[in-house]
TORRO-228607 format. One record per atom (N, C-alpha, C): x, y, z; residue in three letters. Coordinates in steps of 0.2 Angstrom, whole numbers, padded with zeros to 4 digits, always signed. Atoms other than C-alpha are relative to their C-alpha. Example, Ala and Ser with C-alpha at 12.3 -4.5 7.8 and 13.67 -1.06 7.14 Angstrom:
2
+0004-0006+0000ALA/+0062-0022+0039ALA/+0004+0006+0000ALA/-0004-0006-0001SER/+0068-0005+0036SER/-0004+0005+0003SER/
This chain:
290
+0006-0004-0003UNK/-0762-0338-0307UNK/-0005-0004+0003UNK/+0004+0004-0003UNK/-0772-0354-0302UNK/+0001-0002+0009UNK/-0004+0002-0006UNK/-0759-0355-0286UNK/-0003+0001+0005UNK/+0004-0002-0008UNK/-0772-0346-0273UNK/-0007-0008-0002UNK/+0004+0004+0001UNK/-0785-0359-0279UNK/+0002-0008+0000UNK/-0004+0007-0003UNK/-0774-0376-0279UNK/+0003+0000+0006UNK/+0000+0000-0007UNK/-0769-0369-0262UNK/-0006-0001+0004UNK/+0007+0002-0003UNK/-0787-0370-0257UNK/-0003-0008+0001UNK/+0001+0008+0001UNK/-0788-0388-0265UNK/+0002-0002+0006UNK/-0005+0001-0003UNK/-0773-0391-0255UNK/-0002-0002+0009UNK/+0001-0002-0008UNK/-0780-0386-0238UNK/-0008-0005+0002UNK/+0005+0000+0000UNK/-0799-0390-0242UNK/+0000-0010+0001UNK/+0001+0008+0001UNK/-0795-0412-0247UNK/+0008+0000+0005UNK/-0009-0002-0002UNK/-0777-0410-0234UNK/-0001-0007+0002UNK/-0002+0007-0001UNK/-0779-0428-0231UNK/-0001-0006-0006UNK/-0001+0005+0003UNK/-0778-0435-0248UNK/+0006+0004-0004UNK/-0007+0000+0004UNK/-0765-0437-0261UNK/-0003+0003-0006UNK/+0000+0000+0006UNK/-0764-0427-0278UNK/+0005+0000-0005UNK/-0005-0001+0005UNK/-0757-0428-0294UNK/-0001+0004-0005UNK/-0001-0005+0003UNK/-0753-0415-0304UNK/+0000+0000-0006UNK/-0002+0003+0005UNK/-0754-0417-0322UNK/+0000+0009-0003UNK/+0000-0008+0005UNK/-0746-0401-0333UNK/+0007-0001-0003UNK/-0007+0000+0004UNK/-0732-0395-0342UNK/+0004+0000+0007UNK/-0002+0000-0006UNK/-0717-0395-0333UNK/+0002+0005+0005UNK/-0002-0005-0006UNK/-0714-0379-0325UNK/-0006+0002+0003UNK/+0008+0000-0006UNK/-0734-0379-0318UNK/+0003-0005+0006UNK/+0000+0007-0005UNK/-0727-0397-0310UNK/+0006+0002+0002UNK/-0004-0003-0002UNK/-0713-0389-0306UNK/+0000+0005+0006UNK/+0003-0005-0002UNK/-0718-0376-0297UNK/-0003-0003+0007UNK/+0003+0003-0005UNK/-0727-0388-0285UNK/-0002-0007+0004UNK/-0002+0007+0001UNK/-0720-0405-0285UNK/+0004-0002+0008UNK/-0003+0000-0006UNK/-0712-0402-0268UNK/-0006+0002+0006UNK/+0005-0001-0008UNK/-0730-0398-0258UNK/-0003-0008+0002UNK/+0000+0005-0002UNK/-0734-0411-0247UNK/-0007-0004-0002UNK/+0004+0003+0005UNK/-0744-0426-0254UNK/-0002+0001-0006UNK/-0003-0001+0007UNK/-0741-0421-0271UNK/+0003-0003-0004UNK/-0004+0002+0003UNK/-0734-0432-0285UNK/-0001+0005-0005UNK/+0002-0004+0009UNK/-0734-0424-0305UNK/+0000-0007-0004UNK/+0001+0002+0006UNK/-0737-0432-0321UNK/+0001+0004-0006UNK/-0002-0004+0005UNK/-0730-0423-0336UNK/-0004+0000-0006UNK/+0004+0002+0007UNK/-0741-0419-0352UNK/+0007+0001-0005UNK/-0004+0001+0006UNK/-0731-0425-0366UNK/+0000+0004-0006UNK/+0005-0002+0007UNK/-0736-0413-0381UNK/+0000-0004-0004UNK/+0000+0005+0007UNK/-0729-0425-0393UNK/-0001-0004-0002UNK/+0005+0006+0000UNK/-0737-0440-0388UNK/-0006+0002+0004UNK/+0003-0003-0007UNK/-0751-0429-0380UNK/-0010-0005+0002UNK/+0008+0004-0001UNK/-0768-0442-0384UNK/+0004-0006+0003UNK/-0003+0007-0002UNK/-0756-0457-0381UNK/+0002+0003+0009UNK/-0001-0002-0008UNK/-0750-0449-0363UNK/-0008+0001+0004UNK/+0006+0000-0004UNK/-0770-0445-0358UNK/-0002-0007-0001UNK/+0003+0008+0000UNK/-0774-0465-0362UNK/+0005-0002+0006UNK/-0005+0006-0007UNK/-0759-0470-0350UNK/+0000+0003+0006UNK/+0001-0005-0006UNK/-0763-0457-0337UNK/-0007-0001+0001UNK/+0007+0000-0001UNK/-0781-0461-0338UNK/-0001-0008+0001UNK/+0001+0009-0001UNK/-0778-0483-0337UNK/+0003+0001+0007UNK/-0007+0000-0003UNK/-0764-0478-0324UNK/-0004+0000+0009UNK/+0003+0001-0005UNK/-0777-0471-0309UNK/-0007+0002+0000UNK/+0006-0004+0000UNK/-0791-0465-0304UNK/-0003+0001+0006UNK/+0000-0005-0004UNK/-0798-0453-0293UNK/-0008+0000+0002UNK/+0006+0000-0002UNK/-0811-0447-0283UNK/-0005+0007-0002UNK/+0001-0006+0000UNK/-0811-0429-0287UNK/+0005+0002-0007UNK/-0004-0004+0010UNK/-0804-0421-0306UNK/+0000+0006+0000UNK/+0000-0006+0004UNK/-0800-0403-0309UNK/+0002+0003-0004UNK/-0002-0005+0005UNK/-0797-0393-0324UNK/+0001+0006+0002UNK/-0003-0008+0000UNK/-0788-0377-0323UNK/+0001+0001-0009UNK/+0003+0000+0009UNK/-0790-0378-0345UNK/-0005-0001+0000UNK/+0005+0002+0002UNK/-0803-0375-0353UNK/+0000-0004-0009UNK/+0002+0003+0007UNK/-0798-0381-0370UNK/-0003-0007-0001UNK/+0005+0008+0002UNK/-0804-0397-0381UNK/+0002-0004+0003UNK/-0004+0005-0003UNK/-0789-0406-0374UNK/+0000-0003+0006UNK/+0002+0002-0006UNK/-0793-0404-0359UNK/-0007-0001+0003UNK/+0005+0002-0003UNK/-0809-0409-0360UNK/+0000-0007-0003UNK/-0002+0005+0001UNK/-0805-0424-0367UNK/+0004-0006+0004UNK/-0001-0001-0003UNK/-0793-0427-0355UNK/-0005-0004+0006UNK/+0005+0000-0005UNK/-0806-0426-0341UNK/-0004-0005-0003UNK/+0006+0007+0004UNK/-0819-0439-0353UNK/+0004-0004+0002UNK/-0002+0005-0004UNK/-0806-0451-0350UNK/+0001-0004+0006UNK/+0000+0001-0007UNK/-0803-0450-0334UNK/-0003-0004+0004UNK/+0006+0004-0002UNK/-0810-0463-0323UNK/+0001+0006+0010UNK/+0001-0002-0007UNK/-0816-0451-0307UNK/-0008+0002+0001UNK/+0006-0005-0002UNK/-0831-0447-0298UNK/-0003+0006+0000UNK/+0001-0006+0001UNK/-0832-0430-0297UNK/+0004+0002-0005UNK/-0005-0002+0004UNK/-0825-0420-0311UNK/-0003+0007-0003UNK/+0001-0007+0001UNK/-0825-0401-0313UNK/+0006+0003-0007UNK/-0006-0004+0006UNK/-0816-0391-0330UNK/-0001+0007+0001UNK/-0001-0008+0000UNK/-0813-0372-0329UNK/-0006+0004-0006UNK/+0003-0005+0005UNK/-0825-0361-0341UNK/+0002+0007+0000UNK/-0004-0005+0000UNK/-0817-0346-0346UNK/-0006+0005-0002UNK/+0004-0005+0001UNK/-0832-0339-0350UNK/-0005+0004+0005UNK/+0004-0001-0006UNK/-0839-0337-0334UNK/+0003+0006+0003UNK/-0006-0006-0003UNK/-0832-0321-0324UNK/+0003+0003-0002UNK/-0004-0003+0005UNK/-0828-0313-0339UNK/+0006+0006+0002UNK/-0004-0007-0003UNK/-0822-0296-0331UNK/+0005+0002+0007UNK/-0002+0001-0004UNK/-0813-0304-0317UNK/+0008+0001-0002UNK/-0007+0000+0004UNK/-0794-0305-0315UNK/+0000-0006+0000UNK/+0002+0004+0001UNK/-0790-0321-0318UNK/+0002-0005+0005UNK/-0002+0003-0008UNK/-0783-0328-0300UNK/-0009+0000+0003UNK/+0009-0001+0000UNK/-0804-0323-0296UNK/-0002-0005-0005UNK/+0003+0004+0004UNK/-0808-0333-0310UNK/+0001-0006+0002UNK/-0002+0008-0001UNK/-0799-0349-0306UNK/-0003-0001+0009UNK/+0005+0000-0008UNK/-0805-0345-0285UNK/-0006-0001+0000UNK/+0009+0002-0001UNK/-0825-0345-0289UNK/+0001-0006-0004UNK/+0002+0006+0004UNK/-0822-0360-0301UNK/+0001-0004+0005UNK/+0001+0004-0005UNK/-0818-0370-0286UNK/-0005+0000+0006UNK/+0005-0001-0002UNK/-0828-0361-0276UNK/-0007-0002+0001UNK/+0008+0002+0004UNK/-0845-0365-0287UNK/+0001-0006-0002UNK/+0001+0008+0002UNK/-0837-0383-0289UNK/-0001-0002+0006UNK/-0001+0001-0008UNK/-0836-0386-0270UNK/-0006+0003+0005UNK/+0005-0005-0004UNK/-0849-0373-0266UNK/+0003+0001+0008UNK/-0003-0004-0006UNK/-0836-0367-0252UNK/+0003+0008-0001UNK/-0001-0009+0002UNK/-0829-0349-0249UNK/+0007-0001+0002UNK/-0007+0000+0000UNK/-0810-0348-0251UNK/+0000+0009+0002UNK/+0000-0008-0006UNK/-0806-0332-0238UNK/+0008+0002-0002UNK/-0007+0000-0001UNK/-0786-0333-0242UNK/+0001+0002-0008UNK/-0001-0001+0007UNK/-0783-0326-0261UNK/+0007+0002-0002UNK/-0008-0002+0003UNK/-0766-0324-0260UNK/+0003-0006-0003UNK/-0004+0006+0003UNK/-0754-0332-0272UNK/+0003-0003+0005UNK/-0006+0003-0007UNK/-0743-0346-0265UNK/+0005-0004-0006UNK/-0006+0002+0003UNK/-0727-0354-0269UNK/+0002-0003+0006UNK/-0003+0004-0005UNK/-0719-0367-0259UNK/+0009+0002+0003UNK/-0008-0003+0001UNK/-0700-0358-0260UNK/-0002+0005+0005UNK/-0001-0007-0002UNK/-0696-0347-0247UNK/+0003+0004-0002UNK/-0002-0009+0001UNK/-0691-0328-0248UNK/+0009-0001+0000UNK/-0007+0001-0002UNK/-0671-0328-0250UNK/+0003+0008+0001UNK/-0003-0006-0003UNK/-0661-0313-0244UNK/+0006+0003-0004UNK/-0008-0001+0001UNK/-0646-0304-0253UNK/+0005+0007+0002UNK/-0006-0006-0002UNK/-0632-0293-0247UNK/+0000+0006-0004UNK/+0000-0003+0006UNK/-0632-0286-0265UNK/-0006+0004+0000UNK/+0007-0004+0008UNK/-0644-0273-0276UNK/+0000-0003-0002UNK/+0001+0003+0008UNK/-0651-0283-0288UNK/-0005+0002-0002UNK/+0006-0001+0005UNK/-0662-0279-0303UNK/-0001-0006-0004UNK/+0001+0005+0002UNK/-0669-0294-0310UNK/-0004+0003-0008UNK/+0004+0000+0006UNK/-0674-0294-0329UNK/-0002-0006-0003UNK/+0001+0006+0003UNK/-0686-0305-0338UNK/-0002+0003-0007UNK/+0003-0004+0006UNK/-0689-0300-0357UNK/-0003-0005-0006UNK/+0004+0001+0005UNK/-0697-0314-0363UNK/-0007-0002+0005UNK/+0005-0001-0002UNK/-0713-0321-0362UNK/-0005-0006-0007UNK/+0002+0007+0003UNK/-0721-0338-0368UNK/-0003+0002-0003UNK/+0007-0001+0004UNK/-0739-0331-0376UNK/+0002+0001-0005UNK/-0003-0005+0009UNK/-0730-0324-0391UNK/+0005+0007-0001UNK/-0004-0008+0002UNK/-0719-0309-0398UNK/-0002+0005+0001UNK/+0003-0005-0001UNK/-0732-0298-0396UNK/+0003+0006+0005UNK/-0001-0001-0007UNK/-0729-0296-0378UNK/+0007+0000+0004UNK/-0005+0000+0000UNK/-0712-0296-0378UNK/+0005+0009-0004UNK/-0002-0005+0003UNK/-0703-0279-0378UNK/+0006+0002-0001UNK/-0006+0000+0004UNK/-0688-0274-0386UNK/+0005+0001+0004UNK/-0006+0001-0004UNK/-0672-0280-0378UNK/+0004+0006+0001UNK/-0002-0009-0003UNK/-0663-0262-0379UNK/-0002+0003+0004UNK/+0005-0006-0005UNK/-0677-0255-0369UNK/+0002-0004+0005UNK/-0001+0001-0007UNK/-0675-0267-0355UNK/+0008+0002-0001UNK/-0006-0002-0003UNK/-0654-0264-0357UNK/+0000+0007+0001UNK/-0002-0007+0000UNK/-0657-0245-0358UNK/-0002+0002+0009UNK/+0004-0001-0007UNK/-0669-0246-0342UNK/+0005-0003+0003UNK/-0005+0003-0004UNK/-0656-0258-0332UNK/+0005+0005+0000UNK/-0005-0005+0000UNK/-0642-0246-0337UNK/+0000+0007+0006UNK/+0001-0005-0004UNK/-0648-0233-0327UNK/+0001-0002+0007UNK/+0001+0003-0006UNK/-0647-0243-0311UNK/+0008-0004+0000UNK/-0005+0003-0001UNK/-0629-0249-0315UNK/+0007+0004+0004UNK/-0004-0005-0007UNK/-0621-0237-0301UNK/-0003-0005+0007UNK/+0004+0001-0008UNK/-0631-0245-0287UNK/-0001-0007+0000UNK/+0003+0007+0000UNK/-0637-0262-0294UNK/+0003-0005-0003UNK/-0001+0006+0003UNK/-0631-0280-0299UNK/-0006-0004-0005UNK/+0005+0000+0004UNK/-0640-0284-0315UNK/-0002-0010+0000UNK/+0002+0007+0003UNK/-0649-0302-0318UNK/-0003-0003-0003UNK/+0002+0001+0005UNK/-0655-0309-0333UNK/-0004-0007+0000UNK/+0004+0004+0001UNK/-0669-0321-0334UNK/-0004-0004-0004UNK/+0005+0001+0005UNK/-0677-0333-0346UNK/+0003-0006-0001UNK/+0000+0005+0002UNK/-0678-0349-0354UNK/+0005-0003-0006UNK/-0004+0002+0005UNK/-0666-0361-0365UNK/-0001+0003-0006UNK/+0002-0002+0005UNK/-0677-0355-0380UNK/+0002+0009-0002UNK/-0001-0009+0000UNK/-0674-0335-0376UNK/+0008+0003+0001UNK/-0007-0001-0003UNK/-0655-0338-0375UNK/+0002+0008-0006UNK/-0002-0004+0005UNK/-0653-0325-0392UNK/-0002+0006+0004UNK/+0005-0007-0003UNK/-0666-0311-0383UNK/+0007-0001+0004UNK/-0003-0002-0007UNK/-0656-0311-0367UNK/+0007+0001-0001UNK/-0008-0001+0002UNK/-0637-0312-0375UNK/-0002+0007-0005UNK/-0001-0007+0004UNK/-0642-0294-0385UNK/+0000+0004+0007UNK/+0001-0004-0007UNK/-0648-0287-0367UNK/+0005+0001+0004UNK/-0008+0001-0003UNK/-0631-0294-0360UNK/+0005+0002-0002UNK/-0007-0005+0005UNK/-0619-0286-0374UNK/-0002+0008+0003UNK/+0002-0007+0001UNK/-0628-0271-0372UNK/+0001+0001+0009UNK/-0002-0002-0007UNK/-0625-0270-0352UNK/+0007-0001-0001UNK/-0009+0001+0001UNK/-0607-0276-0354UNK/+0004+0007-0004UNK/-0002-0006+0005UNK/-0604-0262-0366UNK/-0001+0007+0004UNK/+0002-0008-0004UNK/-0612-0248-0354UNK/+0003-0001+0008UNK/-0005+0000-0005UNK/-0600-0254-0340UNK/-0004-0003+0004UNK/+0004+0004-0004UNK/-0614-0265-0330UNK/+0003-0004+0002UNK/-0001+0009-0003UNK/-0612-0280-0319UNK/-0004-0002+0000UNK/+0007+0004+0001UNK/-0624-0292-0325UNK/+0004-0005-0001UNK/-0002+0008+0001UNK/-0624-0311-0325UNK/-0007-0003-0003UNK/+0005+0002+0003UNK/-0635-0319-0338UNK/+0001-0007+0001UNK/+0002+0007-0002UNK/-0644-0334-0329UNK/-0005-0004-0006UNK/+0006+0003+0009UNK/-0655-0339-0348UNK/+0001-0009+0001UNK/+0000+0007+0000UNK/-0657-0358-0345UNK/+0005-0002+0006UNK/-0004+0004-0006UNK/-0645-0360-0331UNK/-0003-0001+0007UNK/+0002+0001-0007UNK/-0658-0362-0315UNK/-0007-0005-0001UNK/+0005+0003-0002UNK/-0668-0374-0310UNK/-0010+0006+0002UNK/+0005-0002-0001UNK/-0688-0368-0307UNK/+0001+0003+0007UNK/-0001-0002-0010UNK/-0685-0367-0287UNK/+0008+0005-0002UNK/-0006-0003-0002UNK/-0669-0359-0290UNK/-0003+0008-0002UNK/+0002-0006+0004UNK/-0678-0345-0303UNK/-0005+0003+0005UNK/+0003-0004-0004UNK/-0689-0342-0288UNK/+0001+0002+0003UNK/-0004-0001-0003UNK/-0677-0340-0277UNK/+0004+0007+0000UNK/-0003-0007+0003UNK/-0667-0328-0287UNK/-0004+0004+0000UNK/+0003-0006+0001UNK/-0682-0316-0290UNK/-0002+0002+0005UNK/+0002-0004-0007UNK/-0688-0316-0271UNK/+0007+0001+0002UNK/-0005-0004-0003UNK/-0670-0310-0269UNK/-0001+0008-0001UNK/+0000-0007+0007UNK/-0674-0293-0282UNK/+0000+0004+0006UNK/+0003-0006-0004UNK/-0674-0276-0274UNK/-0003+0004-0006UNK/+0004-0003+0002UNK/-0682-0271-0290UNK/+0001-0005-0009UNK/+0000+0004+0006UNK/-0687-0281-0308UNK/-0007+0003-0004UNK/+0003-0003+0005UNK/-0692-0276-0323UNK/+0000-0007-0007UNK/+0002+0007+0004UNK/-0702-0288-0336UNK/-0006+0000-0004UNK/+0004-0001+0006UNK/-0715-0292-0349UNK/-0004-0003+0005UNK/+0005+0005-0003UNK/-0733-0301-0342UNK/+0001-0005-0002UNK/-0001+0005+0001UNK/-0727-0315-0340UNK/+0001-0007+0006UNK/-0001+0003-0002UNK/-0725-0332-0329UNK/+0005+0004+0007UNK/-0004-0001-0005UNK/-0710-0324-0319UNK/-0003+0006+0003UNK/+0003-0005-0004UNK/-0720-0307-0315UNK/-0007-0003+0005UNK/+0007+0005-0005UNK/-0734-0319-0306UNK/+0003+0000+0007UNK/-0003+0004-0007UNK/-0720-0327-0296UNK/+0004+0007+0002UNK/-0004-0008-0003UNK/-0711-0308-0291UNK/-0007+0002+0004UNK/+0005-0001-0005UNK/-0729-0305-0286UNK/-0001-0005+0007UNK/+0000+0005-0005UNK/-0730-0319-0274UNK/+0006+0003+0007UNK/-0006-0001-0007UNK/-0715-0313-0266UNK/+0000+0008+0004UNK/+0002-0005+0001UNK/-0721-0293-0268UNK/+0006+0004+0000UNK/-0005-0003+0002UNK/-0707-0288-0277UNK/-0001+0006-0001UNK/+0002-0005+0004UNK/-0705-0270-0283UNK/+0003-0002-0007UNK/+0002+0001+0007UNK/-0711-0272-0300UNK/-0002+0002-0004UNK/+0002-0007+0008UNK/-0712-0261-0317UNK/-0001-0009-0006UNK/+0005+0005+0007UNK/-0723-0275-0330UNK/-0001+0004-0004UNK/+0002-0003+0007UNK/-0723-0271-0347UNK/-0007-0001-0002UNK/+0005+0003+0003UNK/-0740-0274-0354UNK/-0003+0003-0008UNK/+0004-0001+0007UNK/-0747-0271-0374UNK/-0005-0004-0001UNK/+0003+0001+0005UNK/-0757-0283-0382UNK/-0006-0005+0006UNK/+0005+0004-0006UNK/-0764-0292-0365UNK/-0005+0004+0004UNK/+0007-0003-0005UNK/-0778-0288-0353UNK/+0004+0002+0006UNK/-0001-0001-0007UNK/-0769-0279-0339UNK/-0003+0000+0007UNK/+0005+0000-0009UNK/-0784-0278-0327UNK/-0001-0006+0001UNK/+0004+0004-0001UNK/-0786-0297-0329UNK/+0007-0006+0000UNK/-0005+0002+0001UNK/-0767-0302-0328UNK/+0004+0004+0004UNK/-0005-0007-0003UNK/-0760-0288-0319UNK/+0006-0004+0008UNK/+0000+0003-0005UNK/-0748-0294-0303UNK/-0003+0001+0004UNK/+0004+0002-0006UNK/-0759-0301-0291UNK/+0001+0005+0006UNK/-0001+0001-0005UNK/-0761-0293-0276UNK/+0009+0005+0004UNK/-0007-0003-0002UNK/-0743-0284-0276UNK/+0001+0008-0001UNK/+0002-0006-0002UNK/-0745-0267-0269UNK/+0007+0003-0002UNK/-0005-0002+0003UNK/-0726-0266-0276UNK/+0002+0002-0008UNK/+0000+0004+0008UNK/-0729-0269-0293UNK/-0003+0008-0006UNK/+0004-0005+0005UNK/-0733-0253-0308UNK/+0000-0004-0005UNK/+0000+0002+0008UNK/-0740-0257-0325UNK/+0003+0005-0004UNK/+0001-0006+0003UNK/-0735-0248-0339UNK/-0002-0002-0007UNK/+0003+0002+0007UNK/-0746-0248-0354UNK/-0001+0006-0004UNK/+0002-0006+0004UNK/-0750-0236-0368UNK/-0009-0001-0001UNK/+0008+0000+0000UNK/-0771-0233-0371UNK/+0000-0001-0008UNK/+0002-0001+0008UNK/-0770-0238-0391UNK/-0008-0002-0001UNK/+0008+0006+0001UNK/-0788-0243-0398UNK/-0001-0006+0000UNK/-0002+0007+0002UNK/-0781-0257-0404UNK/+0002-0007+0007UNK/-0001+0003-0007UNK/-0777-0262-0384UNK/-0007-0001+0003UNK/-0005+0005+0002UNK/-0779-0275-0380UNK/-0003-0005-0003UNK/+0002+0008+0004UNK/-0780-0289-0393UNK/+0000-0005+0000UNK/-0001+0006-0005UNK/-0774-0303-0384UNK/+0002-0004-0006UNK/-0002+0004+0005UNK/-0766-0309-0400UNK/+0008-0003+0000UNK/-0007+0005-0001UNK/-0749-0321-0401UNK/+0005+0008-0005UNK/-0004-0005+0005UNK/-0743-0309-0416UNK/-0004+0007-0002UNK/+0006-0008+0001UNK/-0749-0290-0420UNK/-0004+0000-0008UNK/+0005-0001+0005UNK/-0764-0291-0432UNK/+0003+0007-0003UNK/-0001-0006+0003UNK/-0759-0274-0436UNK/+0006+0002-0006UNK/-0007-0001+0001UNK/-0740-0277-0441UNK/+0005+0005+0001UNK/-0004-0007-0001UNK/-0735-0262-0432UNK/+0004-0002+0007UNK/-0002+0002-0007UNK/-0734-0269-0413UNK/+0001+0005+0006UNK/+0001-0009-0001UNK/-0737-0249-0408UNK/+0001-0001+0008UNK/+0001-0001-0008UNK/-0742-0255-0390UNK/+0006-0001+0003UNK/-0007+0002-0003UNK/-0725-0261-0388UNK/+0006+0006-0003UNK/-0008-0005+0002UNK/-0713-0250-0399UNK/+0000+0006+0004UNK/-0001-0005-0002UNK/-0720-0235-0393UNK/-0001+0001+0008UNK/-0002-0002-0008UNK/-0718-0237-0374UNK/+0007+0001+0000UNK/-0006-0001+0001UNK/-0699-0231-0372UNK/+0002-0002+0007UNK/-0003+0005-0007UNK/-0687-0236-0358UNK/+0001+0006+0005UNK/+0000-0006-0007UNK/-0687-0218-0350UNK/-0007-0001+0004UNK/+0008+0002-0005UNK/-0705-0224-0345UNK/+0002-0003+0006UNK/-0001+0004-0005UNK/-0698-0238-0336UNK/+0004+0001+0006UNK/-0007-0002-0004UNK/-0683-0230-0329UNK/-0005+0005+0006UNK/+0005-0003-0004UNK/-0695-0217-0320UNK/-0005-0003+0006UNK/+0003+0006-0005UNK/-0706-0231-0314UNK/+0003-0004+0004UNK/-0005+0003-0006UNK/-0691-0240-0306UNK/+0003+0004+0005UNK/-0001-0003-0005UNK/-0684-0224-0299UNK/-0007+0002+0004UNK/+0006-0001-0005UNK/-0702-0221-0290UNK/+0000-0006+0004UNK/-0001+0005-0005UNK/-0700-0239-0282UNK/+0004+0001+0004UNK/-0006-0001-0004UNK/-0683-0237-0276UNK/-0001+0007+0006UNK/
């Protein structure tokens, strides 16, 4: 969600060099734009990697997209002239692509006119239907809805559409039940789970003619391309996370009290926001895109 704002970096300093320090699918993600290196944070050496990342150069200008301790720590290192951190506290009620555009905005004191997300990957084309599924979703279990629901929704679309399964080496378990369960309901699906590169996974999804997924990383990058897209959301802030900008995109949320928590796991040990959305929801949602 920082992408319309490091696009702005991008455009605003276009005659110097950055380096990019983050995990690796941020550095990923943008390690192919021009005058751009990366730097990987190590979590398991992550005070030893800020000492040898902070000897190593030094800059004229620093920004934090974190606001954590880490990352101000981090930035104290640092040997640079200017140095800006994120404050999450500012913009409270904003979404959070807004959030991350006045923070440079108010560090630069310029007006960033352009807020669309960006992604360096062009748009790819397929011959095929495909629905692209992602069901998982880093922040926690919370936010993660139960894999039967997405293979019950996919099912319905296995007359017309080639099925795609998306997610990471860690999410191999999720995505191999979603997979037995399309196999079993006569589906053509191909479970991509750790098999693509980050460029490739962008790829794949600006192929979709329709994708269905939790708020997660990959529905950011389906907004970029302005996928048609059915987001699950429970325990997150939808108006502050929502896909960016993608006039293709539906939420579907229940209104519990309890929404939304913004917690890793359900304080409540019910996880209501989630069980009780069902996959006729979804299914509905997908046939109004199509």
């Amino acid at each position: 969600m920082c992408s319309a704002a490091l696009k702005a970096l991008f455009l605003h300093f276009k005659d110097h060099h950055f380096i990019l320090f983050g995990s690796f699918v941020a550095c990923e993600l943008f390690k192919d734009c021009d005058n751009v290196s990366i730097h990987l944070d190590n979590k398991k050496k992550r005070f030893l990697n800020y000492i040898l990342f902070a000897k190593k150069y030094k800059f004229l200008y620093a920004f934090s997209f974190r606001s954590a301790y880490s990352a101000k720590i981090l930035l104290f290192l640092l040997k640079a002239k200017h140095k800006f951190i994120f404050d999450k506290n500012k913009h409270k009620n904003e979404h959070q692509v807004l959030k991350y555009i006045k923070f440079i905005e108010e560090s630069l004191d310029i007006n960033i006119k352009n807020k669309e997300l960006f992604l360096p990957f062009k748009k790819q084309n397929s011959n095929k239907k495909l629905l692209g599924i992602s069901a998982g979703a880093k922040y926690g279990e919370a936010k993660r809805w139960d894999p039967i629901n997405f293979a019950n929704s996919a099912l319905a679309f296995k007359d017309s559409h080639e099925i795609l399964l998306f997610g990471s080496k860690e999410e191999k378990e999720l995505l191999s039940i979603i997979e037995n369960e399309l196999v079993k309901g006569g589906a053509i699906c191909k479970n991509l789970c750790g098999q693509t590169s980050i460029k490739e996974l962008c790829e794949f999804i600006s192929s979709l003619d329709l994708f269905l997924c939790n708020d997660s990383g990959a529905m950011h990058i389906a907004a970029f391309y302005k996928i048609n897209t059915v987001a699950i959301f429970g325990p997150t802030n939808f108006k502050q996370s929502s896909p960016w900008l993608n006039e293709n995109a539906k939420i579907l949320h229940l209104d519990l009290d309890c929404m939304p928590c913004m917690k890793r796991v359900c304080p409540l040990k019910h996880n209501a926001c989630m069980t009780e959305l069902k996959a006729e929801s979804a299914i509905k949602a997908l046939k109004d895109l199509v």
